[in-house]
PAZA-117443 format. One line per field, with one value per atom (N, C-alpha, C): residue number from 0; residue in one letter; atom name; z, x, y. Coordinates in nm, 2 decimals. Layout:
N
pos <- [NUM,...]
code <- [A,...]
site <- [CA,...]
z <- [Z,...]
x <- [X,...]
y <- [Y,...]
***
This chain:
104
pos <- [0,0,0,1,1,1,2,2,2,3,3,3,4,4,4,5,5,5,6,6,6,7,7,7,8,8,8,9,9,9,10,10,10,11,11,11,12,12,12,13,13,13,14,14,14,15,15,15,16,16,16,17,17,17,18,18,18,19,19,19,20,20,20,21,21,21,22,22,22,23,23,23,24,24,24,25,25,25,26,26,26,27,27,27,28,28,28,29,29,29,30,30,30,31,31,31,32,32,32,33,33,33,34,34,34,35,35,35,36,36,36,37,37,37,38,38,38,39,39,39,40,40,40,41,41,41,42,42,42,43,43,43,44,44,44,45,45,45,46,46,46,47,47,47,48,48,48,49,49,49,50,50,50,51,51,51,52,52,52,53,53,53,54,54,54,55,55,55,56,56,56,57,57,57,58,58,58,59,59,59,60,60,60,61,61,61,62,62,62,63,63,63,64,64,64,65,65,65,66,66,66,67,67,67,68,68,68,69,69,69,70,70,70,71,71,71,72,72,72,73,73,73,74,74,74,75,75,75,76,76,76,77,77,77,78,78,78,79,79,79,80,80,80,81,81,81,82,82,82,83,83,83,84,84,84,85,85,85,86,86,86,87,87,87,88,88,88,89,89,89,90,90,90,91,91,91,92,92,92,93,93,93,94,94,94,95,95,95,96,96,96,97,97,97,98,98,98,99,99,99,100,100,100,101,101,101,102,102,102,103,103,103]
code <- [X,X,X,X,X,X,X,X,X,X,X,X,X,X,X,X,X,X,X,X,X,X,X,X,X,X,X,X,X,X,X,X,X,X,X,X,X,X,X,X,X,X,X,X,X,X,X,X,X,X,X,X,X,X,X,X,X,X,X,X,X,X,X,X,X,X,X,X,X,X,X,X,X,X,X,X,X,X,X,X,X,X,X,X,X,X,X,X,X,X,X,X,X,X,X,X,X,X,X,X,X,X,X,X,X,X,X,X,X,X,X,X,X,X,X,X,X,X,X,X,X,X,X,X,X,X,X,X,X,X,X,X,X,X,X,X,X,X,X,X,X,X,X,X,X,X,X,X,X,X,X,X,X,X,X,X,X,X,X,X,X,X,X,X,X,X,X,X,X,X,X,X,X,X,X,X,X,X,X,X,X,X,X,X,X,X,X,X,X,X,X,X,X,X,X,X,X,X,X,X,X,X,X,X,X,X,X,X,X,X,X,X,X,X,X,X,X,X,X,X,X,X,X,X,X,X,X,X,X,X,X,X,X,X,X,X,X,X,X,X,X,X,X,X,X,X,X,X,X,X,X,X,X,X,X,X,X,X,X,X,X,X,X,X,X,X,X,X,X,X,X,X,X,X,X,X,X,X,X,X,X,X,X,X,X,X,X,X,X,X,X,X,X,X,X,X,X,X,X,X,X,X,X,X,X,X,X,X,X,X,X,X]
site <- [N,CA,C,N,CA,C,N,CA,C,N,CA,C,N,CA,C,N,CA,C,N,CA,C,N,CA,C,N,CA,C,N,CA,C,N,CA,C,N,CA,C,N,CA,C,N,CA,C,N,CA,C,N,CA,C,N,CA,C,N,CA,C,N,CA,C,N,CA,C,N,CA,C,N,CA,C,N,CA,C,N,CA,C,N,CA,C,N,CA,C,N,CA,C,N,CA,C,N,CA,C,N,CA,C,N,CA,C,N,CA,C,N,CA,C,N,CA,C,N,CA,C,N,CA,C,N,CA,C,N,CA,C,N,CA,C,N,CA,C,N,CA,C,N,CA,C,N,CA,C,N,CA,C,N,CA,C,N,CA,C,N,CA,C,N,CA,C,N,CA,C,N,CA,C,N,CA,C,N,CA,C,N,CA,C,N,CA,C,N,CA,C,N,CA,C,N,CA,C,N,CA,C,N,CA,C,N,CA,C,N,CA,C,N,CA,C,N,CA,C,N,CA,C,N,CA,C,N,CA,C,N,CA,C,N,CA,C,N,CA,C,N,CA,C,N,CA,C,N,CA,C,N,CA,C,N,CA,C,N,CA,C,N,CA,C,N,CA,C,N,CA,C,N,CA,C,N,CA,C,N,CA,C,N,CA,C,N,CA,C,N,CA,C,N,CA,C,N,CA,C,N,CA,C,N,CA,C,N,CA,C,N,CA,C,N,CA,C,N,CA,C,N,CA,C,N,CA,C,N,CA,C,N,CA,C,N,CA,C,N,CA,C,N,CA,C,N,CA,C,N,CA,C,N,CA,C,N,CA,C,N,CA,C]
z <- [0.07,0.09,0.18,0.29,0.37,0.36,0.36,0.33,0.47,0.40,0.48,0.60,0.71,0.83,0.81,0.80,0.78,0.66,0.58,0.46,0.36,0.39,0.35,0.24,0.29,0.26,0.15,0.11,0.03,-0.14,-0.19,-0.35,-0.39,-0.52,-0.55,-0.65,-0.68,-0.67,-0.57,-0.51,-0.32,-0.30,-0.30,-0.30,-0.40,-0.51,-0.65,-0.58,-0.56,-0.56,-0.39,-0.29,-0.20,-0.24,-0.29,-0.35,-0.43,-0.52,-0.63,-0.54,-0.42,-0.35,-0.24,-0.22,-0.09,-0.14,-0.31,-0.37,-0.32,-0.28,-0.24,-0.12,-0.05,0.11,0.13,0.03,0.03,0.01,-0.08,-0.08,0.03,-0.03,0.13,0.25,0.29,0.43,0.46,0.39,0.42,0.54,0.48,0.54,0.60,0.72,0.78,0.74,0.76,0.77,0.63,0.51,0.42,0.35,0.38,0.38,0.44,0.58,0.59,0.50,0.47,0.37,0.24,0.16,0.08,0.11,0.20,0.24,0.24,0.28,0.33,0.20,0.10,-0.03,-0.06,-0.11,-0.13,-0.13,0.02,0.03,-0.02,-0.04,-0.06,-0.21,-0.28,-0.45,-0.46,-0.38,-0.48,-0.40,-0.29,-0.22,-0.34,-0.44,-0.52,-0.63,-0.67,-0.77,-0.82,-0.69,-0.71,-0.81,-0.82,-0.93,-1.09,-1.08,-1.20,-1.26,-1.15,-1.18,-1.22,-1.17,-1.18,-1.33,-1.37,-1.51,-1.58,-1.58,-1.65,-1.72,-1.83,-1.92,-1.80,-1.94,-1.87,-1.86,-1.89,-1.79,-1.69,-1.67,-1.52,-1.42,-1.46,-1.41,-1.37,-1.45,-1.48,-1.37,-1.35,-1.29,-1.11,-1.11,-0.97,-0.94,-1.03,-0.99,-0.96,-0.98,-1.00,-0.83,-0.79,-0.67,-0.59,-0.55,-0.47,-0.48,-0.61,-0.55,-0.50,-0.50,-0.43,-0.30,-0.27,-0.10,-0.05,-0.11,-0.02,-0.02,-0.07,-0.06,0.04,0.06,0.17,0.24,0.27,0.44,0.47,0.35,0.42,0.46,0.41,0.43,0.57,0.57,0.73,0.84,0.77,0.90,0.96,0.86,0.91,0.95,0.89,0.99,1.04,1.12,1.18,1.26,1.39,1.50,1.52,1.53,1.55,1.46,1.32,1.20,1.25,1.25,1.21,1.39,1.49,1.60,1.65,1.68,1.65,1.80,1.76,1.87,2.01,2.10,2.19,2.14,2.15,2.14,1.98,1.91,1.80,1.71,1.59,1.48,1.38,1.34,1.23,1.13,0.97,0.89,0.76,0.70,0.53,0.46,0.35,0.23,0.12,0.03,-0.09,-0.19,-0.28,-0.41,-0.52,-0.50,-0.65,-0.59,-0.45,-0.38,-0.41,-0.41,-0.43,-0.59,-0.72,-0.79,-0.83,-0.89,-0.85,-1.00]
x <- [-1.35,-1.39,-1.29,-1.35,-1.26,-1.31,-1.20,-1.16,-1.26,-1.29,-1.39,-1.30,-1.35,-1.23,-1.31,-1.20,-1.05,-1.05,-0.92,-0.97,-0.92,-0.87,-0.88,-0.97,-1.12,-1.26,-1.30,-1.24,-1.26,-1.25,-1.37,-1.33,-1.16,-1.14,-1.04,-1.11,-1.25,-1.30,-1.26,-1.32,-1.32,-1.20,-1.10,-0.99,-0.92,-0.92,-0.89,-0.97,-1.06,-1.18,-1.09,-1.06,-1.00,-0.83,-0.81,-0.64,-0.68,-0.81,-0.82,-0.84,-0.97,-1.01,-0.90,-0.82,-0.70,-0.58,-0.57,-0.46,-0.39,-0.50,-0.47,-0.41,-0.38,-0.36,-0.27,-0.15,-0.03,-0.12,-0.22,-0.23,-0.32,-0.31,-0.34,-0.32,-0.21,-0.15,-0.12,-0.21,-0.19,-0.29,-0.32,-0.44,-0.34,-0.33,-0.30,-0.38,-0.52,-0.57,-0.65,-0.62,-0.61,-0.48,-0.40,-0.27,-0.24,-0.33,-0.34,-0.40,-0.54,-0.61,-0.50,-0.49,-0.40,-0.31,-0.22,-0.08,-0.20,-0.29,-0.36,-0.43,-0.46,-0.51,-0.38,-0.28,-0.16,-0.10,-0.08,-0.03,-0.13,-0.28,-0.33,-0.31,-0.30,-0.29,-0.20,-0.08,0.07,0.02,-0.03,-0.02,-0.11,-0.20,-0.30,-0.24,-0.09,-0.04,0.03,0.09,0.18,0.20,0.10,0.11,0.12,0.04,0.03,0.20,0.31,0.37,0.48,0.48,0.59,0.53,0.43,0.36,0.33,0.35,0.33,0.39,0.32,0.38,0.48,0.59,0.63,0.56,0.42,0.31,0.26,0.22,0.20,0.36,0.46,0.59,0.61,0.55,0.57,0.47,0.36,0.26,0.29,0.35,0.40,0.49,0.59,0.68,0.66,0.56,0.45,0.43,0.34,0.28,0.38,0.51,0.63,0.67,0.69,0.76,0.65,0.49,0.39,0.36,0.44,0.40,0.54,0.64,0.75,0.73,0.69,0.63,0.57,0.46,0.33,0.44,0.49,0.51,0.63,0.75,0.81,0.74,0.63,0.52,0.42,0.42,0.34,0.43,0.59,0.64,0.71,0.68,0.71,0.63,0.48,0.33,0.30,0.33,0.23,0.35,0.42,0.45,0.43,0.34,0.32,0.34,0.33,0.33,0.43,0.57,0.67,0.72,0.61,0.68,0.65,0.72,0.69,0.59,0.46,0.42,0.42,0.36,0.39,0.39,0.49,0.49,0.46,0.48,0.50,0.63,0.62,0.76,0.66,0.82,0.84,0.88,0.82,0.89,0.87,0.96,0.97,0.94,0.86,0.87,0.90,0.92,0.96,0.92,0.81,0.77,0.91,0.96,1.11,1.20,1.21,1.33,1.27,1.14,1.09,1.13,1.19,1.21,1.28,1.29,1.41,1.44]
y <- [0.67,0.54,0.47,0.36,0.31,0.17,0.09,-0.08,-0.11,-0.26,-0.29,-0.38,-0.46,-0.46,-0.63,-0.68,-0.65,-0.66,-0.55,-0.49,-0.64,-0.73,-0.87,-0.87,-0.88,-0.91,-0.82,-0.72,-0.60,-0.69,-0.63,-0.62,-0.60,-0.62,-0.58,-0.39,-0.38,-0.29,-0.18,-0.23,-0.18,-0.07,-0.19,-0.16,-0.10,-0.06,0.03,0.17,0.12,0.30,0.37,0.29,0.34,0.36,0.34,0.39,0.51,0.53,0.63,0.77,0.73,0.82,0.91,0.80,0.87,0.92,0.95,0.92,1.09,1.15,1.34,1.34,1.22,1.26,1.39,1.40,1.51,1.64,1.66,1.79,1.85,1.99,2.10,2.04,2.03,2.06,1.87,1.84,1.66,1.61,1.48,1.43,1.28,1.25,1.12,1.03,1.07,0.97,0.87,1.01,0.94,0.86,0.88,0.89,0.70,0.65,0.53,0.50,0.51,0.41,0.42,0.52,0.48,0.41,0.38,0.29,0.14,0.11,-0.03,-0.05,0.04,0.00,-0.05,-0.01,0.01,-0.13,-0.16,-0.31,-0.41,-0.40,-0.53,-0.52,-0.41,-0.42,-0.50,-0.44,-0.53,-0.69,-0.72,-0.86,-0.90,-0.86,-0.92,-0.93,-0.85,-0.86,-0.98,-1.04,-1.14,-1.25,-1.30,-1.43,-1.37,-1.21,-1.16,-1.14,-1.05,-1.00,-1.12,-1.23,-1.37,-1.45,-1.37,-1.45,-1.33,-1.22,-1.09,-1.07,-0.96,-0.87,-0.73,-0.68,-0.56,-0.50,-0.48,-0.40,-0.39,-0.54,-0.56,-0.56,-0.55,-0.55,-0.39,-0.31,-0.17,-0.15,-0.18,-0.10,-0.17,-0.26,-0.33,-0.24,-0.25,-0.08,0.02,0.02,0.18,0.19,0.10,0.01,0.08,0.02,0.01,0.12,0.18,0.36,0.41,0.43,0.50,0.44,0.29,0.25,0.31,0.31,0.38,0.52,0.63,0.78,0.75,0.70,0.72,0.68,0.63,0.56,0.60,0.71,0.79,0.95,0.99,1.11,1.04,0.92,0.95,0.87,0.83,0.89,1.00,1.13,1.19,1.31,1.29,1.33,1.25,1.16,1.06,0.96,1.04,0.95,0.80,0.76,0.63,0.52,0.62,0.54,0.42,0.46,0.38,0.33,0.34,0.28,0.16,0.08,-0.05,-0.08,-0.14,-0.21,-0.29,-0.30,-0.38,-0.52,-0.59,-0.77,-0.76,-0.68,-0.69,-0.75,-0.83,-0.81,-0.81,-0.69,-0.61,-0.71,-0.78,-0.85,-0.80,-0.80,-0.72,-0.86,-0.79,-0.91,-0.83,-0.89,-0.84,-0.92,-0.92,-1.05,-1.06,-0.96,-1.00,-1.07,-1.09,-1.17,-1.32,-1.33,-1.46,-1.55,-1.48,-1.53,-1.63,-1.74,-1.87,-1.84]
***
């Protein structure tokens, strides 16, 4: 399954069933291109997590953790199948967020 464009607009369904469906990108030989949809499910879960995890149980704390160690795998696995992954675009910036730095 692929997020609908822009994958914004997606269910949070949507977007669960395309994280569950791409979750194989590593096996047999590795799939890039599932490998993106997982990384783009990936970021909108934790971006949908936010308010949960600053007002959560250690489960939803646990499973945000969960989140973050399986978006850092994907995205050191397709940068190192997938050249472009990690090159920065034309007239592009590059900006990190992080929801735990947001804590007061």
């Amino acid at each position: 399954m692929a997020l609908a464009d822009p994958p914004s607009s997606s269910t949070t369904a949507q977007v669960r069933a395309t994280y569950e469906d791409n979750a194989d990108y590593p096996l047999a030989g590795g799939s890039v291109a599932k490998a993106k949809e997982f990384w783009k499910a990936l970021q909108i879960l934790i971006l949908r997590m936010g308010d949960e995890v600053q007002s959560g149980d250690e489960r939803v704390r646990s499973e945000y953790r969960r989140l973050q160690d399986q978006l850092k795998r994907v995205e050191s696995w397709l940068g190192a199948h997938d050249a472009d992954f990690l090159a920065p675009k034309p007239g592009s910036t590059v900006k990190h967020f992080h929801l735990d730095e947001t804590r007061g």
